[in-house]
BAMARDO-136299 format. One record per residue (C-alpha): residue in one letter; chain; x negated, y, z negated. Coordinates in nm, 3 decimals. Layout:
<node type="A" mol="A" x="X" y="Y" z="Z"/>
...
END
This chain:
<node type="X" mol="A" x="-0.088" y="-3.224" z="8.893"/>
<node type="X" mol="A" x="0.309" y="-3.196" z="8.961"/>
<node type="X" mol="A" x="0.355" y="-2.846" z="8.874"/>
<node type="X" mol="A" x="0.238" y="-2.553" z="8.706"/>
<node type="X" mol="A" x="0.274" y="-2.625" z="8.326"/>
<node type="X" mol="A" x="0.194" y="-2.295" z="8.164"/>
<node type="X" mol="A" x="0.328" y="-1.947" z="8.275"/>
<node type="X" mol="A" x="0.036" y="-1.805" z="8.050"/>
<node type="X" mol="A" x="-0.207" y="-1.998" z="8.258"/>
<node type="X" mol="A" x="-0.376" y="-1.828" z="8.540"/>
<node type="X" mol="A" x="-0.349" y="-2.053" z="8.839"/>
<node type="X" mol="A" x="-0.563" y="-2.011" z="9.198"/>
<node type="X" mol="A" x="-0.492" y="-2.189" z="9.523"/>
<node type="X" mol="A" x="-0.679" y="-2.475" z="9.433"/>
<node type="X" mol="A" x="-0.439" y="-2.553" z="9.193"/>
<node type="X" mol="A" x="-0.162" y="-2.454" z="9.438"/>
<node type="X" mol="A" x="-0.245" y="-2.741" z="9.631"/>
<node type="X" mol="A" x="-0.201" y="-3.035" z="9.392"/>
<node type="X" mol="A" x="0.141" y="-2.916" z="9.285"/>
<node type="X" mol="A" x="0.338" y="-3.214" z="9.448"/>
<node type="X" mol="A" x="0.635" y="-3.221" z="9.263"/>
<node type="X" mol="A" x="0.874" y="-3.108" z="9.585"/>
<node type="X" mol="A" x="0.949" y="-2.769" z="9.478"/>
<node type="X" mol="A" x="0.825" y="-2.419" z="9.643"/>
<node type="X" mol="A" x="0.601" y="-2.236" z="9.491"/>
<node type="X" mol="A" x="0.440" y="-1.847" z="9.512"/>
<node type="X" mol="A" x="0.162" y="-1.759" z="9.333"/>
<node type="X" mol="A" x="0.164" y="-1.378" z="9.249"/>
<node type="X" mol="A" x="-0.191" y="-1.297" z="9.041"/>
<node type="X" mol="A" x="-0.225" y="-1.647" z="8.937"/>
<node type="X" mol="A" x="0.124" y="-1.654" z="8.790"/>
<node type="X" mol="A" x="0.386" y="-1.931" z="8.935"/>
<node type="X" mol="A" x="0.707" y="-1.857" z="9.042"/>
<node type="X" mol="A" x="0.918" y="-2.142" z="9.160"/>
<node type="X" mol="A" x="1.136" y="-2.070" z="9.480"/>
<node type="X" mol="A" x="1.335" y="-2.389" z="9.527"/>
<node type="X" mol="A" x="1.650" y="-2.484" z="9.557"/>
<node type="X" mol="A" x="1.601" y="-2.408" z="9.907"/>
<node type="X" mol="A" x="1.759" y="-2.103" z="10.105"/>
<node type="X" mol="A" x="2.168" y="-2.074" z="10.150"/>
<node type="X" mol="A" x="2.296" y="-2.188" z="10.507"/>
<node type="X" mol="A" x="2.403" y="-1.827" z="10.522"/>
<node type="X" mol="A" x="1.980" y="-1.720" z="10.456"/>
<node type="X" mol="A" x="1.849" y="-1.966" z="10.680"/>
<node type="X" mol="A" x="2.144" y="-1.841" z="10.991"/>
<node type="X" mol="A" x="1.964" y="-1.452" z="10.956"/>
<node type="X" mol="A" x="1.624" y="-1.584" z="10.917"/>
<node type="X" mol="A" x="1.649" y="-1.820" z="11.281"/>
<node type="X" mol="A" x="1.855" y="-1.543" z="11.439"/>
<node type="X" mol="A" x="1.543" y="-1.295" z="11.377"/>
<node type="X" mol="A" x="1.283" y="-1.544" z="11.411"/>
<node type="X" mol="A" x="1.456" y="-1.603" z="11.808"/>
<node type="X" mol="A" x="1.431" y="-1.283" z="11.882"/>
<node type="X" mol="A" x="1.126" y="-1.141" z="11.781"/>
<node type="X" mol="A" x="0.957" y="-1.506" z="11.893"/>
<node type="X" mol="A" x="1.142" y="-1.427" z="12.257"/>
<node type="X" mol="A" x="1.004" y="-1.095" z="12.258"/>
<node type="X" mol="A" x="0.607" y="-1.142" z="12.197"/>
<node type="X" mol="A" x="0.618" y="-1.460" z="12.477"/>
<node type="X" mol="A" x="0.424" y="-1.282" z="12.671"/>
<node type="X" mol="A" x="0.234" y="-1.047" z="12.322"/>
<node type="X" mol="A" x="-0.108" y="-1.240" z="12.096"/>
<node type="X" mol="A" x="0.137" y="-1.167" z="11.823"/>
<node type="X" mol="A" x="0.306" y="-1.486" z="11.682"/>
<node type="X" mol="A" x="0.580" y="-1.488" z="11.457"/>
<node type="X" mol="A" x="0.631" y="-1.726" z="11.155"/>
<node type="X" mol="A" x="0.850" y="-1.828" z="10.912"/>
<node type="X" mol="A" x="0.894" y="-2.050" z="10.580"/>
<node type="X" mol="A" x="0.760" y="-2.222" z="10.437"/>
<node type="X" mol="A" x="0.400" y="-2.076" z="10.552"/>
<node type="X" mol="A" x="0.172" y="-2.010" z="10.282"/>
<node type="X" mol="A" x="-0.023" y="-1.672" z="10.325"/>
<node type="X" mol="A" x="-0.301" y="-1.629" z="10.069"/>
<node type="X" mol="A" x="-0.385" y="-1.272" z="9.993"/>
<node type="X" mol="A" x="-0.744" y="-1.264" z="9.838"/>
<node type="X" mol="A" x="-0.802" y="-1.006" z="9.674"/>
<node type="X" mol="A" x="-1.172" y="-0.964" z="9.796"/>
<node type="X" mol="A" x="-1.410" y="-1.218" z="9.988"/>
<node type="X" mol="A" x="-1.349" y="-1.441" z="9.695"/>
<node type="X" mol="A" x="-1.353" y="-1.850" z="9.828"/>
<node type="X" mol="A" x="-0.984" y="-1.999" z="9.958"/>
<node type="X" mol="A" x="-0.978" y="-2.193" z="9.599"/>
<node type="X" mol="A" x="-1.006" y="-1.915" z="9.396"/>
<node type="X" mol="A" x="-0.749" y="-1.689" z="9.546"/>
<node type="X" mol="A" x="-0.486" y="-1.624" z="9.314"/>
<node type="X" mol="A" x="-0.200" y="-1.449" z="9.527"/>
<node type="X" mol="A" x="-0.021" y="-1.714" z="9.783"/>
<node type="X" mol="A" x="0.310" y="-1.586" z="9.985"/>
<node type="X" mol="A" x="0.596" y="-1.748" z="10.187"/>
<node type="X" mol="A" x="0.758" y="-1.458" z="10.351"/>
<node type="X" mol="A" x="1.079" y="-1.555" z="10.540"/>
<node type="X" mol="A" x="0.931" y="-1.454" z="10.853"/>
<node type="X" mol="A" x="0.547" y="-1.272" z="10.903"/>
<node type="X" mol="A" x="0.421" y="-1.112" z="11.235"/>
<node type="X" mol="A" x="0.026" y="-1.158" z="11.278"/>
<node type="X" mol="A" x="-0.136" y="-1.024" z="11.552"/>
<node type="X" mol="A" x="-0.476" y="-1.080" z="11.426"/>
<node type="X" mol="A" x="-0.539" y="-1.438" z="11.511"/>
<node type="X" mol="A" x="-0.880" y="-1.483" z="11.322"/>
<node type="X" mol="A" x="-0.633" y="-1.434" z="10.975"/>
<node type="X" mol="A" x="-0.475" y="-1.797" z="11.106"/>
<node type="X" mol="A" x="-0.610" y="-2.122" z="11.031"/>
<node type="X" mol="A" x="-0.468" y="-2.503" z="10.961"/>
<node type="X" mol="A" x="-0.327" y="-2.356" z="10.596"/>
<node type="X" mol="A" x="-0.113" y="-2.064" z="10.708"/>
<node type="X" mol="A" x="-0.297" y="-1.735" z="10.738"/>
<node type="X" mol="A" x="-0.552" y="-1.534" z="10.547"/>
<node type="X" mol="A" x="-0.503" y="-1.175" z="10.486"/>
<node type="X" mol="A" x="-0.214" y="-0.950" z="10.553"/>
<node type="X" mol="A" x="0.077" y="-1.030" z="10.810"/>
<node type="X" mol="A" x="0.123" y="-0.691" z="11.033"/>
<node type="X" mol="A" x="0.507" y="-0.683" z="10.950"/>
<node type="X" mol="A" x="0.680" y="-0.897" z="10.695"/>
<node type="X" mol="A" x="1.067" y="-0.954" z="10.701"/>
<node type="X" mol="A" x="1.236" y="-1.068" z="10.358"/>
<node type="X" mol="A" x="1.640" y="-1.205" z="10.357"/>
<node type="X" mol="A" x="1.751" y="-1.110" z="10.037"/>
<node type="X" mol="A" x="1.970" y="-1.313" z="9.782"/>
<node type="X" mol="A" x="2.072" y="-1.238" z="9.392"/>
<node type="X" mol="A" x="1.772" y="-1.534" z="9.304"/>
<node type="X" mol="A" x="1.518" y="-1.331" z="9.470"/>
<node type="X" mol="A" x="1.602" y="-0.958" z="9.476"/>
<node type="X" mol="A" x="1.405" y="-0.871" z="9.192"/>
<node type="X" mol="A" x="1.124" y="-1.095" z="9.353"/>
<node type="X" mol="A" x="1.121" y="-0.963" z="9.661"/>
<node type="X" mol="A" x="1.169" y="-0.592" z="9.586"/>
<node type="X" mol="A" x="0.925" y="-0.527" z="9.280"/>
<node type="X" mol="A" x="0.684" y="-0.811" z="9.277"/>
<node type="X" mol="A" x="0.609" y="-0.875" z="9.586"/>
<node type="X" mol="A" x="0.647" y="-0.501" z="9.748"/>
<node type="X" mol="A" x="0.343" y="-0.420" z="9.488"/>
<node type="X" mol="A" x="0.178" y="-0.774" z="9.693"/>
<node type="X" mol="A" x="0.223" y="-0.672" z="10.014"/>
<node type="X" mol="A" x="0.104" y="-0.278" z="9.975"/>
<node type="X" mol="A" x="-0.159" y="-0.382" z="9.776"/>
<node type="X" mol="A" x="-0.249" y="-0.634" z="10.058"/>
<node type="X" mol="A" x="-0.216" y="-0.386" z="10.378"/>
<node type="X" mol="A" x="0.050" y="-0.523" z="10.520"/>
<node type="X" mol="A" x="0.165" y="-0.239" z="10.739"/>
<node type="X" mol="A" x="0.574" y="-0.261" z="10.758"/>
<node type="X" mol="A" x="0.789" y="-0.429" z="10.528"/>
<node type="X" mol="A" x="1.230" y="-0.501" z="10.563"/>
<node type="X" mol="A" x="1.433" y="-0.568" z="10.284"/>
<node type="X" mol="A" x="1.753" y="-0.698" z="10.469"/>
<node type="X" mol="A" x="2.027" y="-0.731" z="10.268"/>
<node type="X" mol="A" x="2.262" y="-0.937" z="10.418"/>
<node type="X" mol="A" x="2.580" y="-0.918" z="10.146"/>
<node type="X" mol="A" x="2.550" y="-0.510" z="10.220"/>
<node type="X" mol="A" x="2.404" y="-0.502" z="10.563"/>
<node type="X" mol="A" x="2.177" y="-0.265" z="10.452"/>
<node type="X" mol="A" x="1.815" y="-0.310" z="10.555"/>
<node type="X" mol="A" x="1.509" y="-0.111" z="10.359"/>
<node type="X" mol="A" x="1.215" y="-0.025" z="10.511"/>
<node type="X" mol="A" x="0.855" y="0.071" z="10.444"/>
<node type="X" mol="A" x="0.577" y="0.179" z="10.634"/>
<node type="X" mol="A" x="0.236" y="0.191" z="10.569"/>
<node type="X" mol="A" x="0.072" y="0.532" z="10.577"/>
<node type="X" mol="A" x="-0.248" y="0.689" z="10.672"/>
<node type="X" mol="A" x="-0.362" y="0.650" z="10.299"/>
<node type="X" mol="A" x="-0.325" y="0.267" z="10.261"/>
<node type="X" mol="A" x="0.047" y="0.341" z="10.015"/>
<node type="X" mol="A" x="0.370" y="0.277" z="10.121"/>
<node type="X" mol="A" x="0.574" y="0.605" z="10.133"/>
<node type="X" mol="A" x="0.937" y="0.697" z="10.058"/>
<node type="X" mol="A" x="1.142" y="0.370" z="10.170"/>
<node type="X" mol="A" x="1.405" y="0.436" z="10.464"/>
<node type="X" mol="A" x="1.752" y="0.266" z="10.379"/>
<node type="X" mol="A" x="1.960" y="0.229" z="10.661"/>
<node type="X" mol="A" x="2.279" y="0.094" z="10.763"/>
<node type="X" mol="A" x="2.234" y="-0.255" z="10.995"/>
<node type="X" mol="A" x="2.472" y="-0.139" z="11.278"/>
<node type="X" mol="A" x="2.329" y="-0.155" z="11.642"/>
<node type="X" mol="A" x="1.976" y="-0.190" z="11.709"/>
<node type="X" mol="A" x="1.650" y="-0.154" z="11.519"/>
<node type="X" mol="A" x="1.289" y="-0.126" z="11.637"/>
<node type="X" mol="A" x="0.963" y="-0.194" z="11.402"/>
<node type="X" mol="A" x="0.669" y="0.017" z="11.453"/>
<node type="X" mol="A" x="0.436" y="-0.235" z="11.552"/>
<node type="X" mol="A" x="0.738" y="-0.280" z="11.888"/>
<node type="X" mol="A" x="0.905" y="0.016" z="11.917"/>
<node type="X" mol="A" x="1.029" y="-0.165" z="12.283"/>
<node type="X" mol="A" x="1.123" y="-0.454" z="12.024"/>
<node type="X" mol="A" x="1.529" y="-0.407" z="11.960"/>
<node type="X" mol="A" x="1.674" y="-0.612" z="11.669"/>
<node type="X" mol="A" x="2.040" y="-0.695" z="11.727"/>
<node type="X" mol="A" x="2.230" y="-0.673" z="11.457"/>
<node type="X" mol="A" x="2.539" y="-0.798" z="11.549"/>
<node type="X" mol="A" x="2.345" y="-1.140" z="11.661"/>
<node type="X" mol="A" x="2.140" y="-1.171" z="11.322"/>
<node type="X" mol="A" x="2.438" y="-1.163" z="11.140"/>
<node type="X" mol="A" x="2.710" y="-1.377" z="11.381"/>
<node type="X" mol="A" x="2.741" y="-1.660" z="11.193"/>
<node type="X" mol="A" x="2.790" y="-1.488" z="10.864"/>
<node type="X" mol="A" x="3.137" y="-1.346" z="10.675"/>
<node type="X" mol="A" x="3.263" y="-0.990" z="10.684"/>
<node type="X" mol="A" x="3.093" y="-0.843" z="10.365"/>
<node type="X" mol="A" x="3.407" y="-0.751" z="10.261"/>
<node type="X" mol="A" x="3.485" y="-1.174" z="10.251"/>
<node type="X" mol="A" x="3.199" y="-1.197" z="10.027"/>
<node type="X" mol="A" x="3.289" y="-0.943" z="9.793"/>
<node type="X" mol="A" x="3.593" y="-1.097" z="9.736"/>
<node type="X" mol="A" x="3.447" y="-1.468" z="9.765"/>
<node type="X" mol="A" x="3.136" y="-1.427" z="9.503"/>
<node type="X" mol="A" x="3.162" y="-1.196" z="9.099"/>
<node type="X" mol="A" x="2.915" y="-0.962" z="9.095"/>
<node type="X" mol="A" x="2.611" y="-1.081" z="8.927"/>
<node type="X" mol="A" x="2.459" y="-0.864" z="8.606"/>
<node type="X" mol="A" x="2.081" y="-0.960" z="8.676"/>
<node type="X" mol="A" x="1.870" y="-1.115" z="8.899"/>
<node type="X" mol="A" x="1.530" y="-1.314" z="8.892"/>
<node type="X" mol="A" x="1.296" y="-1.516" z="9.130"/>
<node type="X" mol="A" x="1.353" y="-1.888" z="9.121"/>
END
């Protein structure tokens, strides 16, 4: 099979697997969503930036850091690898439980899960799969928005819910929970990318947004 051919059909990872027509693909409940053309220059500059220096920083840590393409299937149960119906590339994913990695990617939730937002996936990546990812127990979650330099976070909290996000400014340094000795630089993760004000000027504002 190519690709998905219905978006009424309920897919599973089974299906996942024979969809060889060169595109990326997330399944979200069985439903497609197709995540080509592939990343700006601009996306893929944050997402290496971040990936050095989290990877520099658990050298020595069980944690390992990834990032996409790396499918992460989210059962929703104990339900068999082919059945499950939710499969994630997030642009980077900490695990530090290594029995959730195998040869596919990973099984079960990433501890901390870092998404590079652009107008194709906004919507994606802040409604559908926020809902994924708290559903899944995947205990901190950044929005980074690099057109604002604004990053959003959530934390997981002694209930299993995300609470009330925290939207900060990216200026300085920034630690995740799971490392508070872990210091993002933000003046490194975003180097090699325009002033925002350059962009503003550069790109018209965009009405609506959608994942694909």
């Amino acid at each position: 099979m190519g690709q998905p051919v219905s978006k009424s059909h309920r897919y599973c990872y089974a299906d996942y697997l024979r969809w060889d027509d060169g595109q990326r693909w997330e399944l979200i409940d069985g439903e497609p969503f197709c995540m080509s053309p592939a990343p700006s220059g601009d996306h893929q500059s944050v997402s290496v930036e971040f990936t050095r220096q989290i990877a520099n920083h658990l050298l020595d840590s069980p944690c390992r850091v990834f990032h996409a393409p790396f499918d992460v299937r989210l059962p929703r149960a104990d339900e068999a690898d082919d059945q499950v119906t939710t499969v994630v590339q997030p642009d980077l994913a900490v695990f530090c439980h290594q029995d959730r990695l195998d040869q596919r990617g990973a099984r079960g939730a990433p501890d901390w899960v870092i998404e590079i937002l652009s107008p194709s996936t906004a919507v994606h990546d802040q409604v559908r799969k926020l809902a994924v990812y708290e559903r899944a127990g995947v205990g901190e979650y950044w929005l980074v928005h690099p057109e604002d330099r604004v990053v959003t976070v959530y934390r997981m909290d002694a209930d299993g819910r995300y609470g009330r996000p925290e939207i900060a400014e990216t200026r300085g340094q920034r630690s995740p929970g799971l490392f508070p000795d872990l210091a993002i630089e933000w003046d490194l993760v975003f180097a090699k990318l325009p002033a925002p004000e350059q962009v503003r000027e550069a790109v018209p504002p965009y009405a609506a947004v959608g994942a694909g």
